[in-house]
N, C-alpha and C positions, 0 to 999 in steps of 0.2 A: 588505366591501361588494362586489357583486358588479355588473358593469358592463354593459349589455346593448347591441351595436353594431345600431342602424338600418339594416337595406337599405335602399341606395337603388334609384333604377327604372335596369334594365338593358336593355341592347340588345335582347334578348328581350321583354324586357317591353311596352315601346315597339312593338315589331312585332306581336306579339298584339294587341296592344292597336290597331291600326291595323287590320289585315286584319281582325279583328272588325267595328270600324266598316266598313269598306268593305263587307264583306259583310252587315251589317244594312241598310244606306242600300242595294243593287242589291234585298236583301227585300223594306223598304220602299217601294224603288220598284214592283218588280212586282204587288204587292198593292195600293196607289195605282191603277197605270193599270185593274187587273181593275176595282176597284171602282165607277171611274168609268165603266164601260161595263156598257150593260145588255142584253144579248141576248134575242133574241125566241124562239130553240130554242136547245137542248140543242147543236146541232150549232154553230150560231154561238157559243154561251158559248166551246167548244172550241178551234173556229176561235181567238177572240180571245187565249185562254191560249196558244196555242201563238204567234200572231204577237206577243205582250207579251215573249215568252219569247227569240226573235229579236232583238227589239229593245230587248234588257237590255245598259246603257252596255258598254261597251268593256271600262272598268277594271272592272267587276266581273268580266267574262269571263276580265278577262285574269290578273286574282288568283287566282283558281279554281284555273285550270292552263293553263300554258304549253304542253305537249306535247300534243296531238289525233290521234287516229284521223281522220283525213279521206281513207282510201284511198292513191290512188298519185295524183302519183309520189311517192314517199317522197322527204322533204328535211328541211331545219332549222327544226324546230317538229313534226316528223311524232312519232306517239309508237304505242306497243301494241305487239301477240306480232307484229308484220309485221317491226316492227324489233328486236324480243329477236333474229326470225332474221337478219335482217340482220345484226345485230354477230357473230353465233355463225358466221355464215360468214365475215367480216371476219377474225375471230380465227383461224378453223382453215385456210383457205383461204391466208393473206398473213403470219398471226404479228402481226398486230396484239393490245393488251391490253385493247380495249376494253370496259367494264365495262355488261356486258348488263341493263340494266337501263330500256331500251323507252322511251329518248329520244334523239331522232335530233338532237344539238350539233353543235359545232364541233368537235368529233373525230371523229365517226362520221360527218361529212362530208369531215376532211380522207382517213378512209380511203377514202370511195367513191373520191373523188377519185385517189388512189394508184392503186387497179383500174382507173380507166378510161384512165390514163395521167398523168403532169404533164407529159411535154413535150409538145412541138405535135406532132410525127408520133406518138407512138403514139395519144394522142388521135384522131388523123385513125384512125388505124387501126380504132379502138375506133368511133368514131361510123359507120365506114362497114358497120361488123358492126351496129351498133345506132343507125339512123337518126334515131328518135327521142330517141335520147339527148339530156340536158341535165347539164353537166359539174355534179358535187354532189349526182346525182339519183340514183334508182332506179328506172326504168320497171316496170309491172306486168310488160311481156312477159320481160324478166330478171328479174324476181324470180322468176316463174313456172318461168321455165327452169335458173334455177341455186339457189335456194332453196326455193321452197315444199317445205313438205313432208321437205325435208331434215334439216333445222335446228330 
């Protein structure tokens, strides 16, 4: 007689199974709030899809994805080819190992960090080259200067 062992539900499973529902309930939302609005042009329908779209909760956004293209300065949450160059320069420039894969953590902040200095005088040093520095960041005008295009 041969005995067949039941999966049970897994850690995986459980998580699918979540982010699913999250992401059906921010669908369902946004198709709810379209519905209930009726536009009078083509250009107001538009309008409204785009501010429904805006104003989609938090947690679904925030499920989606954690790392965003939102320009400079580049920081922790930043993501894209801005910061693939960022780590590439991280790595080749300092011997950091950072694994280039265009999300700006808490590694690829602790190396900015390293580059602009961790004591307080190189620091001072570093800001007074780069005024608008903010310690953890990357300004457009150094990225400009020592990465684009490089990397």
């Amino acid at each position: 007689m041969k005995t067949t062992a039941k999966k049970g539900i897994t850690g995986k499973t459980i998580a699918f199974t979540v982010i699913g529902g999250v992401l059906t309930v921010g669908v369902a939302y946004v198709i709810y709030q379209l519905l209930n609005k009726k536009p009078s042009t083509f250009g107001e329908g538009l309008t409204d899809v785009i501010d429904t779209v805006k104003e989609t909760p938090s947690i679904v956004t925030s499920t989606i994805g954690k790392y965003t293209d939102k320009g400079f300065p580049l920081k922790v949450g930043s993501g894209g080819d801005n910061v693939i160059s960022l780590q590439k320069f991280l790595n080749a420039q300092s011997g950091y190992s950072l694994v280039t894969d265009g999300k700006f953590g808490a590694l690829t902040q602790k190396a900015v960090i390293g580059e602009q200095g961790i004591d307080e005088s190189s620091w001072t040093n570093f800001k007074s080259m780069y005024p608008d520095a903010v310690k953890g960041q990357v300004t457009k005008g150094y990225f400009d200067n020592f990465i684009k295009g490089k990397y």
